[in-house]
Structures are given as C-alpha cells and as structure tokens.
C-alpha positions in Angstrom: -8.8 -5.3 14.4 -8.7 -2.2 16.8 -6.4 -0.3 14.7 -9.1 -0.1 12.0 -12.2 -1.1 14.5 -13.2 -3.7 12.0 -13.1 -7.0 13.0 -11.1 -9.3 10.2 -11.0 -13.0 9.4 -7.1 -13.2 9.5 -5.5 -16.8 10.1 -2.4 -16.1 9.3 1.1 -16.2 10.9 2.2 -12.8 10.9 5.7 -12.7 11.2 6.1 -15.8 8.6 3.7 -14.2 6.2 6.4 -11.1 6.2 9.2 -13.7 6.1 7.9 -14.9 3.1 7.2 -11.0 1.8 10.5 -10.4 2.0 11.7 -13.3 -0.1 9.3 -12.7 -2.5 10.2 -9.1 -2.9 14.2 -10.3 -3.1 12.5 -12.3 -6.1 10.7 -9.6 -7.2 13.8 -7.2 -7.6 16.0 -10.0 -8.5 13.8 -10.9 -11.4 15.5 -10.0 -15.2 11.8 -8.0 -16.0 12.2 -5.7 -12.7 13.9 -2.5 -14.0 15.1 -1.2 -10.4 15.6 2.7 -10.8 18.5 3.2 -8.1 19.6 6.6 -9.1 18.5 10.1 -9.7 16.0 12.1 -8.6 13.1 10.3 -8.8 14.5 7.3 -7.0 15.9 9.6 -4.2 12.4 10.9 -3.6 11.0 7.6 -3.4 13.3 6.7 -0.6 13.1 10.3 1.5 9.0 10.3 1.2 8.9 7.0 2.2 11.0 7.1 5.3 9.4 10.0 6.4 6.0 8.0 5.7 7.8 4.7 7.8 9.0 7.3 10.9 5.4 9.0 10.9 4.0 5.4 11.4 6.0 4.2 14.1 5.4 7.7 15.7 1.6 6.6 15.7 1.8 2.9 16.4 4.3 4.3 19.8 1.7 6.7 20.7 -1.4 4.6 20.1 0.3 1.2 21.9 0.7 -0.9 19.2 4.5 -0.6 18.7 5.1 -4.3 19.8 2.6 -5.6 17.4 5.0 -4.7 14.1 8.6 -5.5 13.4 8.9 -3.8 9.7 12.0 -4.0 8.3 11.6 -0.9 5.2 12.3 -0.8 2.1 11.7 1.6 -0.9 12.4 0.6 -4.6 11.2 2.5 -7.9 10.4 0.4 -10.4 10.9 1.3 -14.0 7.3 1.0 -15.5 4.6 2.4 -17.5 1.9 0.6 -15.2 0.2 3.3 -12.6 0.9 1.4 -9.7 2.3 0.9 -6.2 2.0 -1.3 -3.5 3.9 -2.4 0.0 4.4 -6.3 0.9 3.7 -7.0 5.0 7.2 -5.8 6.6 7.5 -2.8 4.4 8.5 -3.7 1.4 7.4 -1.2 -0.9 7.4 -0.6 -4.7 6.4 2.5 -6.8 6.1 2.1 -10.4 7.9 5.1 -12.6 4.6 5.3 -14.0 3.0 6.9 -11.6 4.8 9.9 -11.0 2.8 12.0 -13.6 -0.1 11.7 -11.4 2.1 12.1 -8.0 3.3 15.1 -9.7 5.0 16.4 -5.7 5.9 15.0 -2.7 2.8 15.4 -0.9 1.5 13.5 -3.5 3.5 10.6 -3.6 3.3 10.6 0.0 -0.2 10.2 -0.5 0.5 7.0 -2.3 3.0 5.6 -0.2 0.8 6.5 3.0 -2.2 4.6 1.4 -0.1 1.3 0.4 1.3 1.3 3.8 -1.6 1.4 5.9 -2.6 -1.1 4.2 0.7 -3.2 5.2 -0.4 -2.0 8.3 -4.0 -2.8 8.9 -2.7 -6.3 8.0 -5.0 -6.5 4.9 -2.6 -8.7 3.0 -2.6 -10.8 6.2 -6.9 -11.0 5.6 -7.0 -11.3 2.0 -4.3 -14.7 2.7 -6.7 -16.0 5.2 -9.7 -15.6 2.8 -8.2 -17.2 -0.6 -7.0 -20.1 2.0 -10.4 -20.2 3.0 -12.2 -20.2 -0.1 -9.4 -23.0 -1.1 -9.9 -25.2 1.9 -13.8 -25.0 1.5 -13.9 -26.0 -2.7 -11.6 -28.8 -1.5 -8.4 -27.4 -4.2 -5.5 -29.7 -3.8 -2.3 -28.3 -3.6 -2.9 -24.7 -2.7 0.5 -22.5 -3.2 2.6 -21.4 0.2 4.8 -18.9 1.5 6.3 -17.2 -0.8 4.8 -18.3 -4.0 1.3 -17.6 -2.3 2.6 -14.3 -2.0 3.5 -14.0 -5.3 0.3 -15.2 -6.1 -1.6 -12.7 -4.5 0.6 -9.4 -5.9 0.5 -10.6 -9.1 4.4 -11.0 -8.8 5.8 -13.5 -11.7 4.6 -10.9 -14.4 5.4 -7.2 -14.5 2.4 -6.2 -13.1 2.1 -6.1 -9.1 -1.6 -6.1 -8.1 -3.3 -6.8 -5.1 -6.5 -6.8 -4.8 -7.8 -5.5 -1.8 -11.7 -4.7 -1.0 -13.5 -1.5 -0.8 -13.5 -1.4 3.4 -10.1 -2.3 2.6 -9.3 0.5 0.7 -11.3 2.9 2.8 -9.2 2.3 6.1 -6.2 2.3 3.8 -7.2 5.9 2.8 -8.2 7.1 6.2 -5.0 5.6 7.9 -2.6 7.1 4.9 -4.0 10.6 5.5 -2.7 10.4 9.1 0.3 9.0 8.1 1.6 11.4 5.4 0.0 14.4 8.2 2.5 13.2 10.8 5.3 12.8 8.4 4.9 16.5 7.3 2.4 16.6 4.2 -1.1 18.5 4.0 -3.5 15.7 4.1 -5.2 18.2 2.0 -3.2 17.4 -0.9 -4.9 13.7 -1.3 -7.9 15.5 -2.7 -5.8 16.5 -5.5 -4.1 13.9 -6.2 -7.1 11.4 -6.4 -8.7 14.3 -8.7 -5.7 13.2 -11.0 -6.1 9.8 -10.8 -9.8 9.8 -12.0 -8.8 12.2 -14.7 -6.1 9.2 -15.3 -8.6 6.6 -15.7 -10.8 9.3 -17.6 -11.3 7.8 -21.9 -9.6 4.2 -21.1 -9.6 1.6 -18.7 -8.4 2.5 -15.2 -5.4 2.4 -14.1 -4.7 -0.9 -12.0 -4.1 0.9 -8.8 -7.8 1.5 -9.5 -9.0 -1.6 -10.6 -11.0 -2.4 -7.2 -10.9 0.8 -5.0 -14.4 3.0 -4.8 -15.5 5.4 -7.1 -14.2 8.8 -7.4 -16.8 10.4 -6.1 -17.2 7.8 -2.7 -13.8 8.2 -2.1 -13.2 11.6 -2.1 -16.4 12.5 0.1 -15.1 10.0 2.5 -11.6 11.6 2.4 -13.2 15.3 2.7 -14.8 13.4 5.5 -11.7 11.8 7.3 -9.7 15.5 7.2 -10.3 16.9 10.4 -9.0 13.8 12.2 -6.2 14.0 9.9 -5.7 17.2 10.3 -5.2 17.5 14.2 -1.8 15.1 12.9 -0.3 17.9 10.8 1.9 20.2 12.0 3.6 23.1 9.1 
C-alpha cells in the first residue's frame, strides 16, 4: 500500500467492507450490553479529540493525494467499560472504552489513542486482516464462512463486551508511525505518545496486559521505534 509502503494481501471490497462496519457498529451500540456514555466531560472529549484527529487526517490524505481513496463517514462513542481498549471500524467508526482514560490521563493522550486506532482504519488493516482469515478459510476448505457484517463482528470481537482486533506487529508499527502524524497535525505534541505508552506498560505491569496490548510489540520495540518516528512527526506540529 503506498500510504504505508508495505505491500498488503487485501481482497476486499472497500466501500462494502465499511457498509458492513457501519451496521455492525449500529449493532454494536444498539446492543443491551453497550453502555453508550453520551454526556459529560469525558464523552465530550472523546468527540472534540477525535474530530480534531478526523480533520488532521483529511488534511494529510488532501495533501498527500489520496483524498479520493476514503469516504469516512465519523463517528465517536465512549463506551462505559472497565476493559483498556479502543478501536475504529473502516469508515470511522470509533469506540473508546471508559476504561482507558486512567492511562489517557490528557488530551494529547487520548489523541494518541484515537490517532493510533485510526491509522489503522486508515492503512486499511482491517481491510488485510478480512482478506487473510478469508484466505486461510478458503484454503482449509471451512464451509460456511461468516459475511458482511457478522464477519465484522467476528473479527472485533463484537457479540461480547469485549471489542478486539487483532492486528500484527507491522500492523501496529505503521499504525503508531501514521497516529503520531495525525494527532501532530491535529495540534498534540507527538512527544506525548512516549508517555503515554510509558503508562500503558506500567498498566500491564503485575497482571495480564491489557487487551489493547494483547498483540502489539513490546515496550521497549515500540517506544525506540516511536523515539525513532518523531522527527517526521514532528515537522507536522505546529504550537
């Protein structure tokens, strides 16, 4: 893909693939387990980092000629959970669990999530990871592989509480170099990831890890591959 400069096994219809995000994420909300926090501050926050977060990528996509390649309709919804977790559907449908805001602790923290789970959305890795269970399906001959939207469900873990999709580690690399450039351009110190994932390992530290780190890198790859990623990040920001 030359947003990311990786090239991707991705068979999938875009634009149905987000049609079918988006009814699965009506689902998701509509669902009697889904506690939708639609007031207070916590809730507002959600929805102002993450429109500065959807401008700042639009901004990028214009300037770097991919703008007719996405037709994201956003949306931001925090969910009432203990789990540390967030995570946006292709489109732009994006969920932050209330669980997670200890570690957030500011805004340039939770833009720091919201970038990372966006550029995903954007590097199309849900779009891959489709491609590669309908892959592995097709070639162990399973009968009755799930569609559309229950695929979707499927691969977010949606039908439970928990929302987890499980990317790779190249994956969550260009997800972490492409969310410091977006939460730069919307405003927020890409310096500020460095802290944050400092939190999240102290999160994980005693226990098992938190699901948003179930799959990503270790603490110490990630954040010398951030430190490393800054300076183009950087030349984005503007106090």
């Amino acid at each position: 893909m030359p947003l990311t400069g990786r090239k991707q096994f991705n068979v999938a219809n875009s634009a149905a693939i987000q049609q079918e995000a988006a009814t699965a994420y009506r689902q998701f909300l509509a669902d009697p387990k889904t506690k939708v926090i639609s007031s207070g501050a916590d809730a507002q926050r959600v929805k102002t980092v993450g429109a500065k977060i959807a401008r700042a990528v639009e901004s990028y996509l214009n300037q770097n000629g991919y703008a007719n390649q996405y037709n994201f309709q956003w949306e931001f919804n925090l969910i009432q959970s203990k789990d540390i977790n967030a995570w946006c559907m292709p489109g732009g449908k994006v969920a932050v669990y209330s669980g997670i805001l200890p570690v957030t602790q500011t805004e340039a923290g939770l833009a720091t999530v919201m970038g990372h789970e966006i550029a995903h959305a954007i590097a199309r890795h849900t779009e891959e990871r489709y491609s590669q269970v309908m892959g592995a399906q097709a070639i162990g001959g399973v009968v009755g592989a799930a569609t559309g939207s229950q695929a979707i469900n499927q691969l977010y873990g949606l039908g439970g509480q928990l929302a987890l999709l499980k990317y790779g580690r190249n994956q969550e690399s260009e997800a972490d170099r492409l969310g410091l450039v977006f939460m730069a351009i919307a405003g927020y110190n890409p310096e500020s990831a460095l802290s944050f994932w400092q939190r999240m390992a102290s999160a994980k530290e005693g226990g098992a890890p938190p699901e948003f780190l179930s799959t990503h890198p270790s603490d110490q790859t990630r954040i010398a591959k951030i430190q490393k990623n800054l300076p183009e990040a950087r030349r984005y920001y503007k106090k």
